[in-house]
C-alpha positions in Angstrom: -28.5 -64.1 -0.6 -26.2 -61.3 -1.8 -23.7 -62.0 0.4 -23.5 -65.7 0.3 -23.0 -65.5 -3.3 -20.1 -62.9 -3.0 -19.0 -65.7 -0.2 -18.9 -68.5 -2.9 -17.2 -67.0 -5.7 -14.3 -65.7 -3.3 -13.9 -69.2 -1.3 -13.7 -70.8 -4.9 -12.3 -68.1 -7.1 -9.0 -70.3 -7.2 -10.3 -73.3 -8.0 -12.5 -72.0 -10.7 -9.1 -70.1 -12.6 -7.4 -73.6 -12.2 -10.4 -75.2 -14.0 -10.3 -72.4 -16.5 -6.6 -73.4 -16.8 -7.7 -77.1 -17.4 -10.3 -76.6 -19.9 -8.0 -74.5 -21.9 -4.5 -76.4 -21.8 -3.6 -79.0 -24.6 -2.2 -82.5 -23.5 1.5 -81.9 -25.3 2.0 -79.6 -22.2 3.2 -82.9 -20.9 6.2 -82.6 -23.6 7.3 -79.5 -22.0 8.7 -81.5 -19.1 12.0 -82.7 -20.6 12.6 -79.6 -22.6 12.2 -77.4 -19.5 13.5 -79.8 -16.7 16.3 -77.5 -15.9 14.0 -74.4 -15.4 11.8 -76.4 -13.3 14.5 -78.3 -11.0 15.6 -74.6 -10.9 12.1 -73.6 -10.0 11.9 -76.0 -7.2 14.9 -75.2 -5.3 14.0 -71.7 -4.8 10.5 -72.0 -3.6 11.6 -74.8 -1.1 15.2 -73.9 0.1 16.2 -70.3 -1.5 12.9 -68.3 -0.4 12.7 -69.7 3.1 16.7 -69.3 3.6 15.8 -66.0 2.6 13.4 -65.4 5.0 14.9 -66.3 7.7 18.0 -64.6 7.3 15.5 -61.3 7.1 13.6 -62.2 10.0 17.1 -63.0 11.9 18.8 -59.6 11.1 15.6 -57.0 10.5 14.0 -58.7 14.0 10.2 -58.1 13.5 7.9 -58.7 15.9 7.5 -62.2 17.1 3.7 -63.3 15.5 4.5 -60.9 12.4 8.2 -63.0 11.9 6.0 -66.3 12.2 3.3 -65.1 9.9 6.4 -64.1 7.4 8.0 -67.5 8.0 4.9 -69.2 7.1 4.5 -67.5 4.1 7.7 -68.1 3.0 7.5 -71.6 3.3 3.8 -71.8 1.4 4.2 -71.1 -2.5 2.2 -71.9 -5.0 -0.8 -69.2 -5.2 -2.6 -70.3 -8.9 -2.8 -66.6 -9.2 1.2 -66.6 -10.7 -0.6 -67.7 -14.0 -2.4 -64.6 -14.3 0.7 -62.1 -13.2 3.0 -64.1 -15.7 0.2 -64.3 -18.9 0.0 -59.9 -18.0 3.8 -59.9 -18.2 3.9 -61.9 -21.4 5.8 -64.3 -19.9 6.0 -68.0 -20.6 2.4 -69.6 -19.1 3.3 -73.4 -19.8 6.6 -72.9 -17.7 4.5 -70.8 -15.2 1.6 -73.9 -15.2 4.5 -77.0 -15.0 5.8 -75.1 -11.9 3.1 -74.7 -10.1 1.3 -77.9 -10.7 5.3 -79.5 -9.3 5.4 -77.2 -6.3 1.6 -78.5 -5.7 2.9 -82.3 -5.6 5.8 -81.6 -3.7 4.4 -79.8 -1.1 2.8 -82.7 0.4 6.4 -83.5 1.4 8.0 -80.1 1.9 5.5 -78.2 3.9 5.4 -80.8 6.4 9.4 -81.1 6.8 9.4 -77.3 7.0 6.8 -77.4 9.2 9.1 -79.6 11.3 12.2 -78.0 10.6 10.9 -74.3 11.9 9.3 -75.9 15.1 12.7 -77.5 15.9 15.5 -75.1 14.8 13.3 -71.7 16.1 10.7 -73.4 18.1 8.0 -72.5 16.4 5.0 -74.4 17.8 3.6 -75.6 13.6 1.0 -78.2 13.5 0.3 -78.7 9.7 0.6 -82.1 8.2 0.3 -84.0 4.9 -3.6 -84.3 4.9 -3.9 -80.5 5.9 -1.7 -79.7 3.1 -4.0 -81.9 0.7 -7.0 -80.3 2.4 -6.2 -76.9 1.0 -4.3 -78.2 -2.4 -6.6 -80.9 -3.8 -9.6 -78.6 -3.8 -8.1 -75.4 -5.1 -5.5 -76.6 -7.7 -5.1 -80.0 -8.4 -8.4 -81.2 -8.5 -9.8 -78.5 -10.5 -7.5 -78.5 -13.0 -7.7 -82.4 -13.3 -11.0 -81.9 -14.1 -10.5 -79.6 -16.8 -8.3 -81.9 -18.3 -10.4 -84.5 -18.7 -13.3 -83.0 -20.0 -11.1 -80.7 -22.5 -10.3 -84.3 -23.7 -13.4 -85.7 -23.9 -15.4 -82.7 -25.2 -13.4 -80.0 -26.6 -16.3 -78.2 -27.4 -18.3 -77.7 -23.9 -14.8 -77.9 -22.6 -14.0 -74.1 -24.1 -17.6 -72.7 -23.2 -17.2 -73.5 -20.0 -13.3 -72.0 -19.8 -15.2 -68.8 -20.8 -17.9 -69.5 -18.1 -15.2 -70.5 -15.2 -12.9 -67.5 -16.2 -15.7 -65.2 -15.5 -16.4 -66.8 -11.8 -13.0 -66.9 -11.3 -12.7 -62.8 -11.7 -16.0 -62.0 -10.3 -14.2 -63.9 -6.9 -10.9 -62.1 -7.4 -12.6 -58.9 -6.9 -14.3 -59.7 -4.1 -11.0 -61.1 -2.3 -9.2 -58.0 -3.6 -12.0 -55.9 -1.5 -11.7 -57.9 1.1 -7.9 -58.1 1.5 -7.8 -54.1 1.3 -10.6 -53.7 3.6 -8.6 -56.0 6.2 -5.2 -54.8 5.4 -6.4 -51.3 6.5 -6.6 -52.0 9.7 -4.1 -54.1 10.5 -1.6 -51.5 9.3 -1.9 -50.0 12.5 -0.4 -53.1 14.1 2.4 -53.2 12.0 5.9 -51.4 13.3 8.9 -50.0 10.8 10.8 -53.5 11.7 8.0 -55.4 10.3 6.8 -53.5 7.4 10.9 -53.9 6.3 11.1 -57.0 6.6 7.6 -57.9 4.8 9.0 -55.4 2.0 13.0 -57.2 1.9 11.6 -60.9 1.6 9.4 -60.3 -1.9 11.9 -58.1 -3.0 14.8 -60.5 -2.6 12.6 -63.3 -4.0 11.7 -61.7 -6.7 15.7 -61.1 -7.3 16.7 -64.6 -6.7 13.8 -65.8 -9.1 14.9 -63.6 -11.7 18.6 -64.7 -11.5 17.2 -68.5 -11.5 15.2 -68.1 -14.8 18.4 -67.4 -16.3 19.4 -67.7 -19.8 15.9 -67.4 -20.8 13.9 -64.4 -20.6 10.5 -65.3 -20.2 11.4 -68.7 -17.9 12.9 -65.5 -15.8 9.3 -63.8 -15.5 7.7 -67.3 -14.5 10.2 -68.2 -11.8 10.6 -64.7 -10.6 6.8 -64.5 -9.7 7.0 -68.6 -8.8 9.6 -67.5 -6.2 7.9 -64.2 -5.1 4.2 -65.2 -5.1 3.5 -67.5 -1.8 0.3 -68.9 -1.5 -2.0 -66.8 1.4 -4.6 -69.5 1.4 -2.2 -72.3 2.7 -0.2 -69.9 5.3 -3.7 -68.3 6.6 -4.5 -72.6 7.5 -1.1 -73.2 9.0 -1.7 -70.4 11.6 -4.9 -71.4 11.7 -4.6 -75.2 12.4 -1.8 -74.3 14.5 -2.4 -71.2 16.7 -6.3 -71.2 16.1 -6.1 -67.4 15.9 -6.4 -64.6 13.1 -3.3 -62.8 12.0 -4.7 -59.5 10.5 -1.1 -58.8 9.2 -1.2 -61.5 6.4 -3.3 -59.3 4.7 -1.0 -56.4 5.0 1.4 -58.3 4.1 0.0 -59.6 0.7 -0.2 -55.6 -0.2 3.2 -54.8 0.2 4.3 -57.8 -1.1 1.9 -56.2 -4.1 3.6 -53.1 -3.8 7.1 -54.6 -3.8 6.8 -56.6 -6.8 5.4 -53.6 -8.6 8.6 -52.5 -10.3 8.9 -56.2 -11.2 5.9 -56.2 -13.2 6.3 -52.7 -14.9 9.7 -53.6 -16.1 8.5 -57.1 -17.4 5.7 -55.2 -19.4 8.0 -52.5 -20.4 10.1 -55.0 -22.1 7.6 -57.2 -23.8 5.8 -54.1 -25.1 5.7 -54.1 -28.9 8.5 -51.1 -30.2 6.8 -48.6 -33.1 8.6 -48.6 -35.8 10.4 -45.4 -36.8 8.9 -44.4 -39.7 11.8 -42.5 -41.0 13.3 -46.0 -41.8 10.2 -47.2 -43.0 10.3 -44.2 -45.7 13.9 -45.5 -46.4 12.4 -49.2 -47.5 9.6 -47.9 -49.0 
């Protein structure tokens, strides 16, 4: 009984945050779209074209093994993980920019996972079998769904629509835990498989994502933290289907792989807080106003 419970709450830890997200956001987010256009075109063309270009390049010059520079690909080309809410609200960066570009990359990659999909398979040959309705089978459930949901019952009844946010928030980290058990207790072993080529090139992709996500947020310091984790922060629950779908095999790597991507995005993250971090006031000028 135990266990199936613990099984729940991590299979639908996502869509629980994103129906947290939901309940909680006001309809004027929809004004945010014209005043932040230019952050979220910006947005777009480094999840679809700048992190991919990166990946390959580091694939292509660091030379990882074959299955770990496919899992790598795939991840690359798979952003989108509802979990860049959470890493951007800890950083004190801007959630409504984080929220507009995730729900876009959501809609759009209906379109772009397939082409890259395609694109892979015919320019590395690849062998990628992961289509439109695959990419709605994992999407509609865990983000878009939920958070439609939300919507419309934060609309209709404001008041069960924030004691359920509470309710769904809880779920939501009651699953993380369990998947952040799970991913260590995974990762461990597949370690082992990993070589000095691979665990480089897992470590150079977040890293120069992060980078290129930082430079896109630009001028605006906290559109800089939502892109830079936007950019950084891939989606494991879409690239763990496209191996599966197409290879119809495990990759114990993946989760490997999400902890040094955790560990590369570290100084990210304690920079972001360092700077957002309220100053004390010196209380020698203080005296001098007093």
């Amino acid at each position: 009984m135990l266990a199936a419970v613990a099984s729940f709450l991590a299979k639908h830890a996502l869509a629980m945050l994103m129906l947290s997200v939901g309940l909680r956001t006001e309809s004027s987010i929809l004004l945010d779209l014209h005043a932040r256009r230019m952050t979220l075109a910006r947005a777009l063309v480094l999840v679809w074209i700048a992190v991919p270009l990166l990946a390959l390049v580091v694939v292509y010059v660091v030379r990882p093994a074959p299955i770990h520079a496919e899992t790598l690909l795939v991840m690359a080309v798979c952003p989108g993980v509802p979990m860049v809410l959470q890493k951007t609200k800890r950083s004190r960066g801007d959630a409504r920019t984080t929220l507009l570009i995730l729900i876009a990359t959501a809609l759009t990659a209906f379109v772009m996972i397939p082409l890259w999909m395609e694109l892979l398979n015919r320019t590395i040959g690849l062998e990628l079998a992961f289509g439109l309705r695959d990419v709605a089978t994992v999407l509609l459930p865990t983000i878009l769904l939920p958070f439609a949901i939300g919507r419309v019952v934060a609309s209709l009844a404001p008041r069960i629509a924030k004691s359920l946010a509470t309710i769904t928030q809880a779920l939501f980290v009651a699953g993380l835990l369990i998947i952040v058990v799970a991913v260590i207790s995974h990762a461990g072993a597949s370690f082992r498989e990993l070589g000095a080529r691979d665990l480089l090139a897992a470590l150079l992709i977040p890293l120069g994502a992060a980078a290129l996500g930082y430079w896109g947020g630009h001028p605006e310091p906290d559109a800089r933290i939502s892109t830079t984790y936007s950019a950084a922060l891939g989606n494991p629950a879409l690239a763990l289907a496209v191996i599966a779908q197409s290879h119809h095999i495990e990759v114990p790597a993946l989760f490997a792989f999400l902890l040094v991507r955790g560990l590369a995005l570290l100084p990210f993250t304690l920079w972001f807080r360092h700077r957002a971090a309220p100053r004390q006031p010196d209380p020698t000028l203080r005296q001098q106003f007093v």
